[in-house]
MIBA-661138 format. One record per residue (C-alpha): residue number from 1; residue in three letters; x, y, z; chain. Coordinates in nm, 2 decimals. Layout:
<nodes>
<node k="NUM" r="ALA" c1="X" c2="Y" c3="Z" c="A"/>
...
</nodes>
This chain:
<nodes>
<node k="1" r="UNK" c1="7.02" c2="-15.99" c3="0.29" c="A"/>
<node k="2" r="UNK" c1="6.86" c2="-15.68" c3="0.30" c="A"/>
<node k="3" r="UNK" c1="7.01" c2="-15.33" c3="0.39" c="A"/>
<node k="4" r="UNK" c1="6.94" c2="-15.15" c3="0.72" c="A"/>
<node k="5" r="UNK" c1="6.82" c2="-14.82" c3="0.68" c="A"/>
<node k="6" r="UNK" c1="7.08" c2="-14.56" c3="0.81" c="A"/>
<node k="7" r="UNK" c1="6.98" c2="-14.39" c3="1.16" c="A"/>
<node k="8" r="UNK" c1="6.90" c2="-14.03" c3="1.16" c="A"/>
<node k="9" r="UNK" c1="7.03" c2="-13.82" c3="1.43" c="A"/>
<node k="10" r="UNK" c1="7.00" c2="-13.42" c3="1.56" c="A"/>
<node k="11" r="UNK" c1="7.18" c2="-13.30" c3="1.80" c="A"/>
<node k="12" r="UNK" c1="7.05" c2="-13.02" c3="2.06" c="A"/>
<node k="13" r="UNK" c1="7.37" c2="-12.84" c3="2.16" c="A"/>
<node k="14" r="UNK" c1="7.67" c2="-12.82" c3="2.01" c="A"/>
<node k="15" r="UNK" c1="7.88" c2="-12.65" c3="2.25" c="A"/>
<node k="16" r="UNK" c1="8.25" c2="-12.86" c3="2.40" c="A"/>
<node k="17" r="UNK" c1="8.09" c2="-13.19" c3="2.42" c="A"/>
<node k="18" r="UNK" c1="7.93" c2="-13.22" c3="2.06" c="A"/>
<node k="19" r="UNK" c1="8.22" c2="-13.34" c3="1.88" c="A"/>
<node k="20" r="UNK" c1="8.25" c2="-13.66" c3="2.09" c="A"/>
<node k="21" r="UNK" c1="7.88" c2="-13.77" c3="2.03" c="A"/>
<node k="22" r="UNK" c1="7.93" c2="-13.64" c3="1.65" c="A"/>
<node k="23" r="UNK" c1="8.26" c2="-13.81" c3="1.60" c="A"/>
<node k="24" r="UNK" c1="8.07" c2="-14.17" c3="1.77" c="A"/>
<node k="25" r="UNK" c1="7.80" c2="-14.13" c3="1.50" c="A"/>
<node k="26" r="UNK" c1="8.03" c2="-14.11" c3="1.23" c="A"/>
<node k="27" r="UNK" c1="8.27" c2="-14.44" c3="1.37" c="A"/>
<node k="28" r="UNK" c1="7.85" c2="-14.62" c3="1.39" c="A"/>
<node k="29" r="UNK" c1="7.77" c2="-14.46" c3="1.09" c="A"/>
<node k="30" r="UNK" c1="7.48" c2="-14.25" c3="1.22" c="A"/>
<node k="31" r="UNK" c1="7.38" c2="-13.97" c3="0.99" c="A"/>
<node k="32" r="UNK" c1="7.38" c2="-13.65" c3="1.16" c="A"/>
<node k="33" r="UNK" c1="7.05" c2="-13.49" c3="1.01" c="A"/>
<node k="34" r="UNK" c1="7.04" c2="-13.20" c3="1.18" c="A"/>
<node k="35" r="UNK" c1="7.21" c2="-12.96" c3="1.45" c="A"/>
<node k="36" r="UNK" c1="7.12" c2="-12.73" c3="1.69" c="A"/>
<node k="37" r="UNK" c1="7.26" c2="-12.49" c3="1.92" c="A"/>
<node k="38" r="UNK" c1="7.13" c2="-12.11" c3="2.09" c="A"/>
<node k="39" r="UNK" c1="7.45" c2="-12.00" c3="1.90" c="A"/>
<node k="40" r="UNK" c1="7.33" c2="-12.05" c3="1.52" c="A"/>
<node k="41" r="UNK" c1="7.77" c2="-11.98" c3="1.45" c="A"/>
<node k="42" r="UNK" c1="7.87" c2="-12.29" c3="1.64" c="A"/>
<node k="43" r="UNK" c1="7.62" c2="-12.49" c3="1.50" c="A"/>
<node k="44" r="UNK" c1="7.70" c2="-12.42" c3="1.17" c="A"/>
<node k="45" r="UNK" c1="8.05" c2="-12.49" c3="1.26" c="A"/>
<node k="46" r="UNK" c1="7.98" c2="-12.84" c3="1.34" c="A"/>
<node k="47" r="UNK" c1="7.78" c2="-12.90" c3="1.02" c="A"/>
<node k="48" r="UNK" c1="8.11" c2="-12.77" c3="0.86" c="A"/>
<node k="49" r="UNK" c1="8.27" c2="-13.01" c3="1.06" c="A"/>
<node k="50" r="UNK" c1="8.08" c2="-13.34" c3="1.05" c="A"/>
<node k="51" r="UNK" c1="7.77" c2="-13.28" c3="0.83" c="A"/>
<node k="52" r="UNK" c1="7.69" c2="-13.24" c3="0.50" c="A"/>
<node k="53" r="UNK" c1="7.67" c2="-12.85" c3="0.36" c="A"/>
<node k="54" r="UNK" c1="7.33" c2="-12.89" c3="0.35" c="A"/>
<node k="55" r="UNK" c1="7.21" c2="-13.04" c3="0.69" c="A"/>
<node k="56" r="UNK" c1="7.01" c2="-12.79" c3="0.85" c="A"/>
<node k="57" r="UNK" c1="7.11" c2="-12.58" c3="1.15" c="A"/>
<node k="58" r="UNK" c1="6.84" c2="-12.42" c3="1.40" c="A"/>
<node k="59" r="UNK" c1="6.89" c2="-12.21" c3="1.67" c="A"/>
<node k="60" r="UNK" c1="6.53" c2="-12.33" c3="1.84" c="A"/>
<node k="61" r="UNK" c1="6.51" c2="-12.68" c3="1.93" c="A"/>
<node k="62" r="UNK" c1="6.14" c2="-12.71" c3="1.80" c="A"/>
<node k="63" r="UNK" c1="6.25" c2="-12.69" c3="1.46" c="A"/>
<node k="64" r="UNK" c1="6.50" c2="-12.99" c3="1.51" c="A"/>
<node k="65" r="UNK" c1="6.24" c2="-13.19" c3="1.67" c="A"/>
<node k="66" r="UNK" c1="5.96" c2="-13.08" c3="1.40" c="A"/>
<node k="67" r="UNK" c1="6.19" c2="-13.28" c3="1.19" c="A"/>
<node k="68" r="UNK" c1="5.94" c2="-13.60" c3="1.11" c="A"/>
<node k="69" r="UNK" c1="6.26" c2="-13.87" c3="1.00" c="A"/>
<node k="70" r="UNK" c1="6.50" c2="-13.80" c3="1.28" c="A"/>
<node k="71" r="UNK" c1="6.50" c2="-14.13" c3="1.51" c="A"/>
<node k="72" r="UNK" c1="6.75" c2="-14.00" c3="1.74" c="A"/>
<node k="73" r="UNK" c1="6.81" c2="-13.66" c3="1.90" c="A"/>
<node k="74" r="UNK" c1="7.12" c2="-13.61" c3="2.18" c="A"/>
<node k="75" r="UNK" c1="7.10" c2="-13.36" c3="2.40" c="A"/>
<node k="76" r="UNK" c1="7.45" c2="-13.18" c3="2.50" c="A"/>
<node k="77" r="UNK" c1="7.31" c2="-12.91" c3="2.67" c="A"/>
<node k="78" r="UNK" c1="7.41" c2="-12.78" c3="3.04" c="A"/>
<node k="79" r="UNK" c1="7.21" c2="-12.98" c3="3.27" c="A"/>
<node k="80" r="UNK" c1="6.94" c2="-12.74" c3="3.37" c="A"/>
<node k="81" r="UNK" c1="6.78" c2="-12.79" c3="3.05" c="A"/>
<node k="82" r="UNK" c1="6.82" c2="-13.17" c3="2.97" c="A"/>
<node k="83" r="UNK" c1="6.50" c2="-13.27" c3="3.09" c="A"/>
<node k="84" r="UNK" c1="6.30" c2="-13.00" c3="2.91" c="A"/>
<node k="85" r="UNK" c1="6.45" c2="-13.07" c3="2.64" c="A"/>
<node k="86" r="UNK" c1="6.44" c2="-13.43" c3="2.68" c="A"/>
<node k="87" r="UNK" c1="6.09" c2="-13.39" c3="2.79" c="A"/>
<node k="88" r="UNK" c1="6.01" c2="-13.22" c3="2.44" c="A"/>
<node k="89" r="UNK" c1="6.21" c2="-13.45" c3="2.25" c="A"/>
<node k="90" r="UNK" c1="6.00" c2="-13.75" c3="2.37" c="A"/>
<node k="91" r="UNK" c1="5.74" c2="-13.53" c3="2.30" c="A"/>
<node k="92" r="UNK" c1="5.83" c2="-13.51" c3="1.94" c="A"/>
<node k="93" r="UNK" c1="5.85" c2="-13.93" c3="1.92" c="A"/>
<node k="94" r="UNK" c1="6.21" c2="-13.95" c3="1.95" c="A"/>
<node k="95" r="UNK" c1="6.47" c2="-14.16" c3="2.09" c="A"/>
<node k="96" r="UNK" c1="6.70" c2="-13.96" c3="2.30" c="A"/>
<node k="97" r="UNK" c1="7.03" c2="-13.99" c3="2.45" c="A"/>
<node k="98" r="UNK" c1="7.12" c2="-13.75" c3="2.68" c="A"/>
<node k="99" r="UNK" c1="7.42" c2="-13.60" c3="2.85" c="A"/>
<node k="100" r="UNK" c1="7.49" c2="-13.64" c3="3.24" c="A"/>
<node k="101" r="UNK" c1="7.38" c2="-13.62" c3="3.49" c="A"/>
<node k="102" r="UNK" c1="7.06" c2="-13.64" c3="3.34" c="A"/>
<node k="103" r="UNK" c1="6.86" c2="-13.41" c3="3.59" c="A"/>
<node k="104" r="UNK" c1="6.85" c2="-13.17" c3="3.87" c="A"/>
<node k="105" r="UNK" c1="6.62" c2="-13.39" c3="4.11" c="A"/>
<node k="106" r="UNK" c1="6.51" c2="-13.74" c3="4.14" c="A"/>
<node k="107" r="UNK" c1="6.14" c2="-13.61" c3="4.05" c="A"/>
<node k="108" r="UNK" c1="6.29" c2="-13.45" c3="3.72" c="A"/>
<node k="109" r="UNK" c1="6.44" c2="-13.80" c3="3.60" c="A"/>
<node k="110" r="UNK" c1="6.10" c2="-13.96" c3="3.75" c="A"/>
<node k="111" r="UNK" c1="5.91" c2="-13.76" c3="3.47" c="A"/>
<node k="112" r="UNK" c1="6.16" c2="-13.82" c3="3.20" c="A"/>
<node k="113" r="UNK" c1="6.12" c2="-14.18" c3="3.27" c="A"/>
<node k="114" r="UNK" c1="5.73" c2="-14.19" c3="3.26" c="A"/>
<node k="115" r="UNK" c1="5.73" c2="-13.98" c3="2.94" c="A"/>
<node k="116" r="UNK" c1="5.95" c2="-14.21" c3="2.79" c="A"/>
<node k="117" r="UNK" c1="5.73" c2="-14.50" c3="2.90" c="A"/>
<node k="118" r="UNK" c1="5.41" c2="-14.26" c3="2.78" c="A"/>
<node k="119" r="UNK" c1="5.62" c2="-14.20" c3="2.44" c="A"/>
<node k="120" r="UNK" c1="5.73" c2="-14.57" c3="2.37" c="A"/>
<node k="121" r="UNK" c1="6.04" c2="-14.42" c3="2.37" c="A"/>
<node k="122" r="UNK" c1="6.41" c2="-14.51" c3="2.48" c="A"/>
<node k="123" r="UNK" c1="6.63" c2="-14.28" c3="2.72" c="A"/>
<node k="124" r="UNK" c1="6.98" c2="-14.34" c3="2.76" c="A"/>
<node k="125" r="UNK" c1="7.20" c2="-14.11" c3="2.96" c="A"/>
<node k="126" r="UNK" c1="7.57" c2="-14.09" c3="2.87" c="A"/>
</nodes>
């Protein structure tokens, strides 16, 4: 039987709603990798609070996503930026899951759909 290699995961925002995607990693054993947030502070918080000392905070998203090993990123960002982000992420070759609703318009999610499809990527809004 062989061992499954331990998902990587970065989260982009980690304002009220973090914890809850943090705290569902740890109970499926996700490793958060990396954490972002406009507010370098709370991010570093939430490393204190369910990261190692030395998972690397950003305060610009790029970084995160220039990360080569993260599978996963989660966006917990207000909604006017989820499909940027999103958009970026997918970009980046990354699996996202992303907070509701998902987008300001029906042509916004249209987009984040075909770049996922563009990507070979998976979406999931949560």
């Amino acid at each position: 039987m062989t061992k499954s290699k331990k998902i990587r995961a970065g989260i982009i925002g980690c304002g009220d709603i973090s914890p809850a995607h943090l705290k569902t990693w740890q109970q499926l054993g996700i490793e958060p990798a990396a954490l972002c947030d406009r507010d370098l502070a709370r991010a570093e918080v939430r490393r204190t609070e369910y990261a190692r000392p030395d998972t690397p905070v950003f305060s610009d998203h790029r970084e995160l996503l220039a990360i080569e090993d993260l599978d996963l990123v989660t966006v917990a960002t207000p909604v006017a930026a989820h499909v940027p982000l999103t958009l970026d992420a997918l970009v980046a070759g990354k699996h996202v899951v992303c907070e509701k609703p998902s987008a300001l318009s029906v042509a916004e999610n249209r987009a984040v759909i075909e770049a996922a499809r563009r990507a070979d990527r998976h979406v999931v809004f949560c």
